[in-house]
C-alpha positions as CSV (number, residue, x, y, z in Angstrom):
1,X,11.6,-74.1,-36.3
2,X,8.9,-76.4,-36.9
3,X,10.4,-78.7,-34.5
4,X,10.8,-76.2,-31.2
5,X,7.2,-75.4,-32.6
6,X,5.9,-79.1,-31.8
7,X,7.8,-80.0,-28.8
8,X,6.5,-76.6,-27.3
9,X,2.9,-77.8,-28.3
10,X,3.8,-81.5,-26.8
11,X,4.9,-79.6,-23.7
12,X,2.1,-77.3,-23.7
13,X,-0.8,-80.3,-23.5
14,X,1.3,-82.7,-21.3
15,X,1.5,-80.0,-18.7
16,X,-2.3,-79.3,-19.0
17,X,-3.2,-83.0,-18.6
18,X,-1.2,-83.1,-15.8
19,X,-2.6,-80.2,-13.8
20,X,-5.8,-81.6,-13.9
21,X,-6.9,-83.3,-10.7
22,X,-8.1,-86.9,-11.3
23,X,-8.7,-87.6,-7.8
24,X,-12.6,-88.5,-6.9
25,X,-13.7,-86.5,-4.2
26,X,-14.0,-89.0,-1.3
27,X,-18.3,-89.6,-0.9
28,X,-19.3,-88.1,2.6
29,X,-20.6,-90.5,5.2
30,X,-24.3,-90.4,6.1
31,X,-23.5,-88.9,9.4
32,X,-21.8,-86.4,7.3
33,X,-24.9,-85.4,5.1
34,X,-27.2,-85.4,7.9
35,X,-24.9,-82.9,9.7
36,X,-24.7,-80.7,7.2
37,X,-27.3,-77.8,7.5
38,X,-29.4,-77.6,4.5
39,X,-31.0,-74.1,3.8
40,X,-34.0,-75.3,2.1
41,X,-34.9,-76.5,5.9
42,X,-35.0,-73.3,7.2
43,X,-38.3,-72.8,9.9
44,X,-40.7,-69.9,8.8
45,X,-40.1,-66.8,11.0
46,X,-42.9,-65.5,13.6
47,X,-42.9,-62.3,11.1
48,X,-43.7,-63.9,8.1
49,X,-46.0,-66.1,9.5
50,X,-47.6,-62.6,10.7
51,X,-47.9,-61.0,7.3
52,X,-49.2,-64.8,5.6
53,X,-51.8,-64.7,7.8
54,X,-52.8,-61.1,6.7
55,X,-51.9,-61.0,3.2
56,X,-52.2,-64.4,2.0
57,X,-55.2,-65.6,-0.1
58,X,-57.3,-64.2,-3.4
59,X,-58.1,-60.5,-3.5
60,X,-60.3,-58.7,-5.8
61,X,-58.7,-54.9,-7.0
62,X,-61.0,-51.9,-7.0
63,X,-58.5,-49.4,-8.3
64,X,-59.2,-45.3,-9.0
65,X,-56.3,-43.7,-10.4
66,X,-55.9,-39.8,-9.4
67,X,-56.4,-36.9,-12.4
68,X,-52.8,-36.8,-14.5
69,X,-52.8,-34.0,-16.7
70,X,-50.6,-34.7,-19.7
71,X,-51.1,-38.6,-19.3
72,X,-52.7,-40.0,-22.0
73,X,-56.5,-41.1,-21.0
74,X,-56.2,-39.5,-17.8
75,X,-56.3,-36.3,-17.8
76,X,-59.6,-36.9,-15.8
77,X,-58.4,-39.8,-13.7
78,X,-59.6,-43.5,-14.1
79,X,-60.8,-46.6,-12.6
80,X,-59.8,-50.5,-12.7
81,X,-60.7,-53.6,-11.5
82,X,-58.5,-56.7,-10.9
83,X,-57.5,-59.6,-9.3
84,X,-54.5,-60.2,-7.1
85,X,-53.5,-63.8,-6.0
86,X,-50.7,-64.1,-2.9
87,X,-48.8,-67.6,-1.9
88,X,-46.6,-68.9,0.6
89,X,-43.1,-69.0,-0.9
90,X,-40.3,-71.1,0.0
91,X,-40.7,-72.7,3.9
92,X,-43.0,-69.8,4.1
93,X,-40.4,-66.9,4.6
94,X,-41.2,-65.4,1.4
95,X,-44.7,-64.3,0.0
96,X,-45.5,-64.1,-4.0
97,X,-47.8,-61.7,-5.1
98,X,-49.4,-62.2,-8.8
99,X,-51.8,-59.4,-9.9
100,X,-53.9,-58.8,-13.5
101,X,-56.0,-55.6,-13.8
102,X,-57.5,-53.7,-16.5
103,X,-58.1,-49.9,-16.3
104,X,-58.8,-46.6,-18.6
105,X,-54.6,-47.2,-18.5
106,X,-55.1,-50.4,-20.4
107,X,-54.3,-54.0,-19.3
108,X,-51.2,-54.4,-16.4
109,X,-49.6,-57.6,-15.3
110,X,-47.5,-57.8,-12.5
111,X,-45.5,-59.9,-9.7
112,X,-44.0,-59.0,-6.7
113,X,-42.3,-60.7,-3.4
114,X,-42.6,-59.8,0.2
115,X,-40.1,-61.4,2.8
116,X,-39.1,-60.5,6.4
């Protein structure tokens, strides 16, 4: 028993050594890599470049919040003030959007994307 027990085993982890490819994968030529399309290189679209040109840049938040009855602090409404930052993402076809504000709703942090 303790013999089918260890050829088994013996069989078990040659067969596992064996199935594993030890084969390099061959290096590609430099024509090769400068083929391939990279998608980091991607140009920034005529619509994003649209909306950067609106959107991007420093803004400052005036908020007023309408009257929520059963909300906690504003039952009456409220009003904030903040800041909200938006950058150029990735080859520009992405925008990020940071914003901090304080209101009569406490502090709020938050961060967004906008893409074509």
């Amino acid at each position: 028993m303790r013999m089918r027990l260890l050829i088994t085993t013996l069989i078990a982890v040659a067969a596992f050594g064996l199935a594993q490819d030890k084969a390099k994968p061959a290096a590609k030529s430099q024509q090769q890599q400068q083929a391939a399309p990279n998608p980091m290189n991607v140009p920034q679209v005529p619509e994003m470049a649209r909306l950067e040109k609106t959107f991007a840049g420093s803004w400052s938040l005036d908020e007023k919040f309408e009257a929520m009855p059963g909300m906690p602090g504003m039952d009456q409404g409220g009003t904030g003030k903040g800041r909200e930052t938006i950058k150029r993402g990735p080859n520009g076809n992405s925008l990020v959007a940071d914003l901090t504000s304080t209101s009569t709703m406490g502090p709020f942090t938050g961060h967004g994307l906008m893409w074509w």
